[in-house]
C-alpha positions as CSV (number, residue, x, y, z in Angstrom):
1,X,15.1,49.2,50.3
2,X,17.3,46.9,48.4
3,X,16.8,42.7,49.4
4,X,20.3,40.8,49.1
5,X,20.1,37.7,48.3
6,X,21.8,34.8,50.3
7,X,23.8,32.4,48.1
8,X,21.3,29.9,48.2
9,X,18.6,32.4,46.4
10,X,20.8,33.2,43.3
11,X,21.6,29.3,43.2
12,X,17.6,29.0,42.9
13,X,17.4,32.0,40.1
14,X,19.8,30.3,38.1
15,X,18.5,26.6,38.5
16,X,15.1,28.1,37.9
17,X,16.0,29.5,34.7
18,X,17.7,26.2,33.4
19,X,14.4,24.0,34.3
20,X,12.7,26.0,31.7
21,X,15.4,25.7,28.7
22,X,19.0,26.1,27.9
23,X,20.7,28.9,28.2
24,X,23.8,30.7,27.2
25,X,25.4,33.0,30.2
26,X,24.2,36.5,28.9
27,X,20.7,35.5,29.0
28,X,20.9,33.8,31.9
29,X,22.9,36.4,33.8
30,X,20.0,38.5,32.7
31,X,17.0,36.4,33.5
32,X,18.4,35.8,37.3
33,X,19.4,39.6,37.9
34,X,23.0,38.7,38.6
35,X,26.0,40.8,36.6
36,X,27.5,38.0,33.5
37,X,30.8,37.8,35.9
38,X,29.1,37.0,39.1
39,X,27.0,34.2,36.7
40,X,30.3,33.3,34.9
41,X,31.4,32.5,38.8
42,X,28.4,30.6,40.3
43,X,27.8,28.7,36.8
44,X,31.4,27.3,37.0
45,X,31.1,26.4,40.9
46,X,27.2,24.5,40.0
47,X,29.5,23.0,36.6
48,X,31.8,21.6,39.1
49,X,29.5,20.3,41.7
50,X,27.6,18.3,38.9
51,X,24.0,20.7,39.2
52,X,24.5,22.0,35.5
53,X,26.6,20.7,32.6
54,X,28.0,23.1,29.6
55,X,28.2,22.2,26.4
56,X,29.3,24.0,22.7
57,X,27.0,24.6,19.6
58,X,29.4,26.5,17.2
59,X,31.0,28.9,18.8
60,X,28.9,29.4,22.1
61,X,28.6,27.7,25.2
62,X,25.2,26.6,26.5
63,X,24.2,25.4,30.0
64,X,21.5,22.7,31.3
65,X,20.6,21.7,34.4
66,X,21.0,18.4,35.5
67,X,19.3,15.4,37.6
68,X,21.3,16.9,40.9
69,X,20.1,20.4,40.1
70,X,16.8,19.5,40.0
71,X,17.2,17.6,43.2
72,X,19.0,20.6,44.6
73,X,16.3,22.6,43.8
74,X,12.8,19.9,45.2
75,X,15.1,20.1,48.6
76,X,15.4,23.8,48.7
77,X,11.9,24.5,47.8
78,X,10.6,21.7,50.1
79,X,13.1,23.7,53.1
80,X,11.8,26.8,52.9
81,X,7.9,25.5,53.1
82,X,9.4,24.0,56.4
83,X,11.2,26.4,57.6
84,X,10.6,30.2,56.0
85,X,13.3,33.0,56.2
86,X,11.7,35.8,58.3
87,X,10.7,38.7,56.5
88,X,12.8,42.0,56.5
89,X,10.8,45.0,57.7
């Protein structure tokens, strides 16, 4: 059976792929399993809140996470030692 992810999961996926470099949207699309226009959406939304920052080399557009990402991401790891989601049987 397929698992859906809540908003805060793909939020993680993405996050999780910036802590370990920069990336362009393709490859991050890819490396969080989201389609590049659903990434293209949450990417803008994390841009905006201040949890990632874009920025050109040449012609492409590259994305880092930020001080507030990485916070974002210690208080969502540290909420769901505290408080688990149930598993789906």
């Amino acid at each position: 059976m397929r698992r859906y992810r809540c908003w805060h999961d793909i939020v993680e996926s993405i996050l999780k792929s910036l802590a370990k470099r920069d990336l362009g949207i393709t490859e991050l699309s890819l490396q969080a399993k989201l389609p590049v226009d659903r990434g293209k959406t949450v990417i803008s939304y994390l841009a905006k809140h201040g949890l990632v920052i874009e920025y050109r080399i040449d012609e492409r557009t590259y994305y880092r996470i930020t001080e507030r990402g990485y916070e974002w991401l210690g208080a969502y790891e540290y909420l769901n030692t505290v408080l688990p989601a149930p598993r789906q049987s």
